[in-house]
mmCIF file as Biopython writes it, N, C-alpha, C and O atoms, coordinates in Angstrom:
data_model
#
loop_
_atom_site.group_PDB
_atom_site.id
_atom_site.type_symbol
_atom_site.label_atom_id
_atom_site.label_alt_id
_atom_site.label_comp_id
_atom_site.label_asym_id
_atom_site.label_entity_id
_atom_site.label_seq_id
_atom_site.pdbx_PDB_ins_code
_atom_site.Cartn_x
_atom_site.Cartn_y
_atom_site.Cartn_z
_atom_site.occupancy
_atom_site.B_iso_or_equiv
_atom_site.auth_seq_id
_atom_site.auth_asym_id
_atom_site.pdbx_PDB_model_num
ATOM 1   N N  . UNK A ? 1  ? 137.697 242.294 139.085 1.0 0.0 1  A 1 
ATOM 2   C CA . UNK A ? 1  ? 137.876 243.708 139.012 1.0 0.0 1  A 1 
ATOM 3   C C  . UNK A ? 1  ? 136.984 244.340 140.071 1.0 0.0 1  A 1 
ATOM 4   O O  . UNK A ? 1  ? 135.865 243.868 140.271 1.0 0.0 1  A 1 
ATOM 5   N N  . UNK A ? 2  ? 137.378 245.264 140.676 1.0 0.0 2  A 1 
ATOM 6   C CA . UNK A ? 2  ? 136.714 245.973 141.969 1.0 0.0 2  A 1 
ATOM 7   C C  . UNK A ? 2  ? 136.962 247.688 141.499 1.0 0.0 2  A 1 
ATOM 8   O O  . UNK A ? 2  ? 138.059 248.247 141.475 1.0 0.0 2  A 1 
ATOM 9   N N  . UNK A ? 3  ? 135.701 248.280 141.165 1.0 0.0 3  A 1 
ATOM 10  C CA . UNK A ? 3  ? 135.953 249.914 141.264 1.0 0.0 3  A 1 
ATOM 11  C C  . UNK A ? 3  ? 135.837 250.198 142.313 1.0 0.0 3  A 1 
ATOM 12  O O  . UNK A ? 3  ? 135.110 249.451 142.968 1.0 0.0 3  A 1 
ATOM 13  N N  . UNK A ? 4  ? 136.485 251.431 143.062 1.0 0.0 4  A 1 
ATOM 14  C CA . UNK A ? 4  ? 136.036 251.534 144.077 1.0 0.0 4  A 1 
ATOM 15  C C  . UNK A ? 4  ? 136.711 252.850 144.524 1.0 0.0 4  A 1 
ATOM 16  O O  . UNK A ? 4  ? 137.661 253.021 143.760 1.0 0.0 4  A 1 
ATOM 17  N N  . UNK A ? 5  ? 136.646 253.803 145.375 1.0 0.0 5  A 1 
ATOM 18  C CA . UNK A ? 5  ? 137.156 255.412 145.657 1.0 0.0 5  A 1 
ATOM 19  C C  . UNK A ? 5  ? 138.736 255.563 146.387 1.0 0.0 5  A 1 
ATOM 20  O O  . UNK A ? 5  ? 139.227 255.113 147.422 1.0 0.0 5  A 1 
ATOM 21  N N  . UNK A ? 6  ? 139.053 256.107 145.695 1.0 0.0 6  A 1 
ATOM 22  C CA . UNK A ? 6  ? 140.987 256.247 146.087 1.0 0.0 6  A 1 
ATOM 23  C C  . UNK A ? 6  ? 141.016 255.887 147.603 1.0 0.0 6  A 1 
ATOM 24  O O  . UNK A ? 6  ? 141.589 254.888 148.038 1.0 0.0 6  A 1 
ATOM 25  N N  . UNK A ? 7  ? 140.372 256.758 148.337 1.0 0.0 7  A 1 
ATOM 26  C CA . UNK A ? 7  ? 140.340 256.275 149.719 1.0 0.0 7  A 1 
ATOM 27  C C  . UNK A ? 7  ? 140.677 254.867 150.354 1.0 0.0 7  A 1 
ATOM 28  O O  . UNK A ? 7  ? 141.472 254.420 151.181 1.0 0.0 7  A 1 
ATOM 29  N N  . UNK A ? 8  ? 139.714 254.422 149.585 1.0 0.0 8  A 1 
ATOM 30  C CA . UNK A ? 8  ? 139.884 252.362 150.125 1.0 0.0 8  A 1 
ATOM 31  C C  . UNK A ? 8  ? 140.913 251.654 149.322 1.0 0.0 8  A 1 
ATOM 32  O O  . UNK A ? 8  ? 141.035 250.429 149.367 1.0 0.0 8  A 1 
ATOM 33  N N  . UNK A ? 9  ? 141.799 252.578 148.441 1.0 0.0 9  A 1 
ATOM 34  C CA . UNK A ? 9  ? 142.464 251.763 147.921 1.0 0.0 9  A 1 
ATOM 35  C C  . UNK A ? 9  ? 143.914 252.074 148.313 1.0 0.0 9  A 1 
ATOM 36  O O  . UNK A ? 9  ? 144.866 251.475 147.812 1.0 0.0 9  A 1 
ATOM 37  N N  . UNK A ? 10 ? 144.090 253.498 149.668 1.0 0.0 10 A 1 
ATOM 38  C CA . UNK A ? 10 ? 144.993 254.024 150.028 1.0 0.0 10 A 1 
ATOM 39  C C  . UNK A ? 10 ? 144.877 253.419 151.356 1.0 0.0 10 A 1 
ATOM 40  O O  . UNK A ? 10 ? 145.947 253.358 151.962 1.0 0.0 10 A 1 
ATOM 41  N N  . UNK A ? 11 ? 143.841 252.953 151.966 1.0 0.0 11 A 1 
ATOM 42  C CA . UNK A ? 11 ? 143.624 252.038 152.925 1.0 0.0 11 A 1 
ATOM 43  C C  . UNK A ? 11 ? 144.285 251.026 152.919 1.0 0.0 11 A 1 
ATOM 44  O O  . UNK A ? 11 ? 145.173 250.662 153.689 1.0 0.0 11 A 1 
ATOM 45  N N  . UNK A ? 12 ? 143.672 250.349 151.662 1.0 0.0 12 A 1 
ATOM 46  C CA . UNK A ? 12 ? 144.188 248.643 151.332 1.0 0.0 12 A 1 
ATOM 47  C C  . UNK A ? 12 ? 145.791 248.396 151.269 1.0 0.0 12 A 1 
ATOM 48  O O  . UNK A ? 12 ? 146.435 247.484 151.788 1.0 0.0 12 A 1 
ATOM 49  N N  . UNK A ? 13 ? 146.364 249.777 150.264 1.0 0.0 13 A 1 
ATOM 50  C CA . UNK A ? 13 ? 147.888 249.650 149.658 1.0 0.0 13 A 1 
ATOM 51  C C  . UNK A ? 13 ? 149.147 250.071 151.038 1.0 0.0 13 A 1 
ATOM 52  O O  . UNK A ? 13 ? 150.230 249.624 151.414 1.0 0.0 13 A 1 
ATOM 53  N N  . UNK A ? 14 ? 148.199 251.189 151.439 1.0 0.0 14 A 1 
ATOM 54  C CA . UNK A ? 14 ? 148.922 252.089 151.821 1.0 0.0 14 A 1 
ATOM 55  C C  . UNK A ? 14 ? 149.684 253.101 151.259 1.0 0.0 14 A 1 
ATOM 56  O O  . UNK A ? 14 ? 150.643 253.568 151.873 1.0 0.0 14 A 1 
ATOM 57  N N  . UNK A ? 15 ? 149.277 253.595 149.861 1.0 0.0 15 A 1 
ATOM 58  C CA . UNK A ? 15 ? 149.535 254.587 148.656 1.0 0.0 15 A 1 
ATOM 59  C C  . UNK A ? 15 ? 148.978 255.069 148.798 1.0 0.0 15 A 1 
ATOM 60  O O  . UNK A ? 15 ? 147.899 254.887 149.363 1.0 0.0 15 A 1 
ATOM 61  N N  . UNK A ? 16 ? 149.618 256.357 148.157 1.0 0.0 16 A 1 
ATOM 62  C CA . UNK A ? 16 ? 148.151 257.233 147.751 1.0 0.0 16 A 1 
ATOM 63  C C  . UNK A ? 16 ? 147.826 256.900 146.374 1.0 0.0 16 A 1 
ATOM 64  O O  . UNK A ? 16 ? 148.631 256.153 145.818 1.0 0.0 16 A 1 
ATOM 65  N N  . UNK A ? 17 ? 146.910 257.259 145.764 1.0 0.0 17 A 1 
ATOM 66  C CA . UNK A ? 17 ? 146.655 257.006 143.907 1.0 0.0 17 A 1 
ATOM 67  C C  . UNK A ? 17 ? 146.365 258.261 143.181 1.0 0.0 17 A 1 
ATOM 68  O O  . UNK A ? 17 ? 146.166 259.145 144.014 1.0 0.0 17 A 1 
ATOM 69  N N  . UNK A ? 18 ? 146.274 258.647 142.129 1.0 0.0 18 A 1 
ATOM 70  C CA . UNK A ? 18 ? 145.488 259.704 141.738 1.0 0.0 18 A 1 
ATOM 71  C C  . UNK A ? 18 ? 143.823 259.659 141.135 1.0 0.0 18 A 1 
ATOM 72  O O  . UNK A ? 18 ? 143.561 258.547 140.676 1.0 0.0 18 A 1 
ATOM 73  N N  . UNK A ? 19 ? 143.211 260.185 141.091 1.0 0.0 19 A 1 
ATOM 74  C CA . UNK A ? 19 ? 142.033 260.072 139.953 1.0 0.0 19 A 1 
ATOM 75  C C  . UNK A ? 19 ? 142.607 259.414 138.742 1.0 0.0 19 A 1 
ATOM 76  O O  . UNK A ? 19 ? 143.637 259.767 138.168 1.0 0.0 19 A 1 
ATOM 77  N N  . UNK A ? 20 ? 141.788 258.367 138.398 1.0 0.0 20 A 1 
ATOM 78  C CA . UNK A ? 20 ? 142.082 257.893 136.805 1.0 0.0 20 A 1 
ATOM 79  C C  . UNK A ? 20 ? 142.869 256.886 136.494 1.0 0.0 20 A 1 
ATOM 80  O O  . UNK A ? 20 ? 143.086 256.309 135.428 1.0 0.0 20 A 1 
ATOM 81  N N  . UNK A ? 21 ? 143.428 256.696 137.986 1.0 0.0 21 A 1 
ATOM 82  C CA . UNK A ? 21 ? 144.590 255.753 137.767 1.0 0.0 21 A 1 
ATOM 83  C C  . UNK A ? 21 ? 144.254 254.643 138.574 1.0 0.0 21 A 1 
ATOM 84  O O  . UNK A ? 21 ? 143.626 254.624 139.633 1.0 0.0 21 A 1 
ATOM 85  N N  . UNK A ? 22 ? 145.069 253.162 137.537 1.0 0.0 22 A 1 
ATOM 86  C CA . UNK A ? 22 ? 144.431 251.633 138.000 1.0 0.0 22 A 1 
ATOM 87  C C  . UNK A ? 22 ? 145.404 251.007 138.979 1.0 0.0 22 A 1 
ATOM 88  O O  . UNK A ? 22 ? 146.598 250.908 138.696 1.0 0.0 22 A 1 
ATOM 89  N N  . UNK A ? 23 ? 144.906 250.592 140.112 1.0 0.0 23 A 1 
ATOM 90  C CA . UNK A ? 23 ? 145.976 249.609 140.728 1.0 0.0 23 A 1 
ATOM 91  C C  . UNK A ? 23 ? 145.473 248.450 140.677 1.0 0.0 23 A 1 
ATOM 92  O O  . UNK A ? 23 ? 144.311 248.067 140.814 1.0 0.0 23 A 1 
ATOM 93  N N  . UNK A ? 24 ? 147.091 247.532 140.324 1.0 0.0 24 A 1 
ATOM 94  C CA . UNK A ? 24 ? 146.842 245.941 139.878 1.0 0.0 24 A 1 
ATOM 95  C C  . UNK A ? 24 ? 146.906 245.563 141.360 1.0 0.0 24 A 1 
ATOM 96  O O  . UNK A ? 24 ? 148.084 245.807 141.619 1.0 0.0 24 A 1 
ATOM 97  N N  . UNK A ? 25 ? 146.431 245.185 142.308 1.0 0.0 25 A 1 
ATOM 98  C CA . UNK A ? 25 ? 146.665 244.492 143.277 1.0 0.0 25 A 1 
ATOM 99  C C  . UNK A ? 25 ? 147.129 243.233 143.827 1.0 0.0 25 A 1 
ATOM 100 O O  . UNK A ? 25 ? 146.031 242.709 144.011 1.0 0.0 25 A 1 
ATOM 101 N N  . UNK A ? 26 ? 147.808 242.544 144.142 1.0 0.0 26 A 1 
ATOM 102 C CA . UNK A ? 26 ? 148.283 241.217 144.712 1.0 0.0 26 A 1 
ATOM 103 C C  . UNK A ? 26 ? 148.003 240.770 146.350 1.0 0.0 26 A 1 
ATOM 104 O O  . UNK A ? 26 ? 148.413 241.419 147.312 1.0 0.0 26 A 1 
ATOM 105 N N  . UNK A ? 27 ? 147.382 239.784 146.411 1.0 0.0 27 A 1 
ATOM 106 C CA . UNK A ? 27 ? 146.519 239.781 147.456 1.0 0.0 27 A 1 
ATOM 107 C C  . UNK A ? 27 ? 147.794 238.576 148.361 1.0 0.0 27 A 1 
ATOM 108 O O  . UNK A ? 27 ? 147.898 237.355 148.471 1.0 0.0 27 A 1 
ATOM 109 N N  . UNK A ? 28 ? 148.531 239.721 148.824 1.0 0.0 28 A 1 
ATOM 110 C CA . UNK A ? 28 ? 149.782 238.025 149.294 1.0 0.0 28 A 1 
ATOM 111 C C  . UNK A ? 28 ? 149.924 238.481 150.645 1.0 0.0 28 A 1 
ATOM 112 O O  . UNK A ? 28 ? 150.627 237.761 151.354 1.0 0.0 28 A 1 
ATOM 113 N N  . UNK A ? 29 ? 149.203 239.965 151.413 1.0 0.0 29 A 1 
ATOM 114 C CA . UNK A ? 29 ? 149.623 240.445 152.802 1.0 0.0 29 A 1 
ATOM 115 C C  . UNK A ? 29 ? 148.990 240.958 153.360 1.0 0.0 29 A 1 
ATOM 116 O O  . UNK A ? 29 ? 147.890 240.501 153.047 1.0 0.0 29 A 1 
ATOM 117 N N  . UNK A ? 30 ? 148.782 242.078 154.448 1.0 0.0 30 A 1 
ATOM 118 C CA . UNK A ? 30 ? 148.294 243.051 154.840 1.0 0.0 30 A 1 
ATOM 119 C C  . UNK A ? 30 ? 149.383 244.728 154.696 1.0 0.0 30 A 1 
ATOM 120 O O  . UNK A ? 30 ? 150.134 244.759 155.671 1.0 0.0 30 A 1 
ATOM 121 N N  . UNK A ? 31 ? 149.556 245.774 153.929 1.0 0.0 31 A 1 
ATOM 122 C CA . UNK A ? 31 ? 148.558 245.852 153.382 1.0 0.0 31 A 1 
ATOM 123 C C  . UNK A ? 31 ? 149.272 244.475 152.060 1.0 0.0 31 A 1 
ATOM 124 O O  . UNK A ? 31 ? 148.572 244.101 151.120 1.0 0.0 31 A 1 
ATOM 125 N N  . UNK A ? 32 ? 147.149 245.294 150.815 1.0 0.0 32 A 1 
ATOM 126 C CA . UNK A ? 32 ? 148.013 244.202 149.850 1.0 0.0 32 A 1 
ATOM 127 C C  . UNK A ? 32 ? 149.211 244.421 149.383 1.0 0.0 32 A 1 
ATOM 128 O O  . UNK A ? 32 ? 150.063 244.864 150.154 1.0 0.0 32 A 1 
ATOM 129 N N  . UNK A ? 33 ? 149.473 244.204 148.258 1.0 0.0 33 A 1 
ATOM 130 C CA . UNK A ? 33 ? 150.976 244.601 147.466 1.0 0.0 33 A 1 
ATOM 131 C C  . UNK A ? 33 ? 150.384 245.031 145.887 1.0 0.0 33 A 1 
ATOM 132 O O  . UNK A ? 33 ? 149.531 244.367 145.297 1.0 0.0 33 A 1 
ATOM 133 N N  . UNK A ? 34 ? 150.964 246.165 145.395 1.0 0.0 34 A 1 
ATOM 134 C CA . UNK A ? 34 ? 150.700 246.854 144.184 1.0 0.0 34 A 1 
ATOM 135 C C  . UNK A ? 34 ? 151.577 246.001 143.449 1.0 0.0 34 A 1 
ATOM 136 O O  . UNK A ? 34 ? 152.793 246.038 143.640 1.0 0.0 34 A 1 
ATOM 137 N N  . UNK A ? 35 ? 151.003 245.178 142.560 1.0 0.0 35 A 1 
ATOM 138 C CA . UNK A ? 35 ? 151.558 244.698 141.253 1.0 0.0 35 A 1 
ATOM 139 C C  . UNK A ? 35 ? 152.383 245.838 140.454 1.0 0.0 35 A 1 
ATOM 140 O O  . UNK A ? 35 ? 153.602 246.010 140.412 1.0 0.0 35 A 1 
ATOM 141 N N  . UNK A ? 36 ? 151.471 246.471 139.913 1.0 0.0 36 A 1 
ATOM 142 C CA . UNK A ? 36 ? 151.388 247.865 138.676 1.0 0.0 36 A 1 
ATOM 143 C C  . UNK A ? 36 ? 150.689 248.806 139.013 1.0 0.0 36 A 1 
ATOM 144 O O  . UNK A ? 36 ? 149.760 248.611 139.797 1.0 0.0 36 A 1 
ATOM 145 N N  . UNK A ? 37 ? 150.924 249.904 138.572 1.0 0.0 37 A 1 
ATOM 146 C CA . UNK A ? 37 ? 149.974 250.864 138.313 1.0 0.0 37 A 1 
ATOM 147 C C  . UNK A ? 37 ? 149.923 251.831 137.177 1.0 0.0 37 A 1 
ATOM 148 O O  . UNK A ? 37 ? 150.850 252.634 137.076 1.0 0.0 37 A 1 
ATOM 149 N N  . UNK A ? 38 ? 148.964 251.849 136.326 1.0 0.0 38 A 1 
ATOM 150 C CA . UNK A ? 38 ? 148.500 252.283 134.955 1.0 0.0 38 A 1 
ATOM 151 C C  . UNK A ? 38 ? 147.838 253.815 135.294 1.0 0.0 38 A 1 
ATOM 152 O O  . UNK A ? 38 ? 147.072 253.926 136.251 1.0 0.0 38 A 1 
ATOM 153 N N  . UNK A ? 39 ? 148.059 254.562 134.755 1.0 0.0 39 A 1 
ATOM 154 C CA . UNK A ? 39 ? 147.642 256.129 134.251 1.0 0.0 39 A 1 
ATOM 155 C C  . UNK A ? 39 ? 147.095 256.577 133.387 1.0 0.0 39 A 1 
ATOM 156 O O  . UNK A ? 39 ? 147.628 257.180 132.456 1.0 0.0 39 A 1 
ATOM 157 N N  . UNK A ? 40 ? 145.784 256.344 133.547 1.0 0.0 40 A 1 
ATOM 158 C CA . UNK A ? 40 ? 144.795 256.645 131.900 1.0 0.0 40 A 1 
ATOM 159 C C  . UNK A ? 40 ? 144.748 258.439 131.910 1.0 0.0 40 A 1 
ATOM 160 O O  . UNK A ? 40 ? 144.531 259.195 132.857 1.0 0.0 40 A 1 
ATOM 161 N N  . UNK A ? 41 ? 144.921 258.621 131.057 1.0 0.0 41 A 1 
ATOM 162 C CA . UNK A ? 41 ? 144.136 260.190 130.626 1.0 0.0 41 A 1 
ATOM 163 C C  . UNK A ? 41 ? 143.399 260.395 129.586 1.0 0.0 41 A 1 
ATOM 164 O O  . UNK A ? 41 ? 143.458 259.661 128.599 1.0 0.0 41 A 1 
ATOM 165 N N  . UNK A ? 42 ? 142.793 261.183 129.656 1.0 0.0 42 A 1 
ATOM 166 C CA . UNK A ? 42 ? 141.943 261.625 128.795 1.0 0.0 42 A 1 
ATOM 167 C C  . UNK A ? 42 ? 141.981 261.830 127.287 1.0 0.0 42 A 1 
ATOM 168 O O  . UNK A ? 42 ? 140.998 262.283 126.700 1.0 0.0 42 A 1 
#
C-alpha cells in the first residue's frame, strides 16, 4: 500500500482522482494500469 497526493497518482495513471478516493494499481506498463477505483465518503 502506498499513500501518496492525487498529483503522483495522476502522473503514474494518467487520471485524474478525486480526494478520498483509492486507486488499485497494476504494475504491467508505463503509465501503470488502474485495476479499480473505490470512493470512500464520509
Amino acid at each position: 500500500m502506498v499513500v501518496t497526493d492525487k498529483l503522483v497518482i495522476s502522473d503514474l495513471t494518467n487520471r485524474t482522482v478525486s480526494a478520498g478516493e483509492v486507486s488499485v494499481l497494476k504494475p504491467s506498463g508505463d503509465p501503470l494500469d488502474v485495476a479499480g477505483q473505490l470512493s470512500l465518503s464520509p
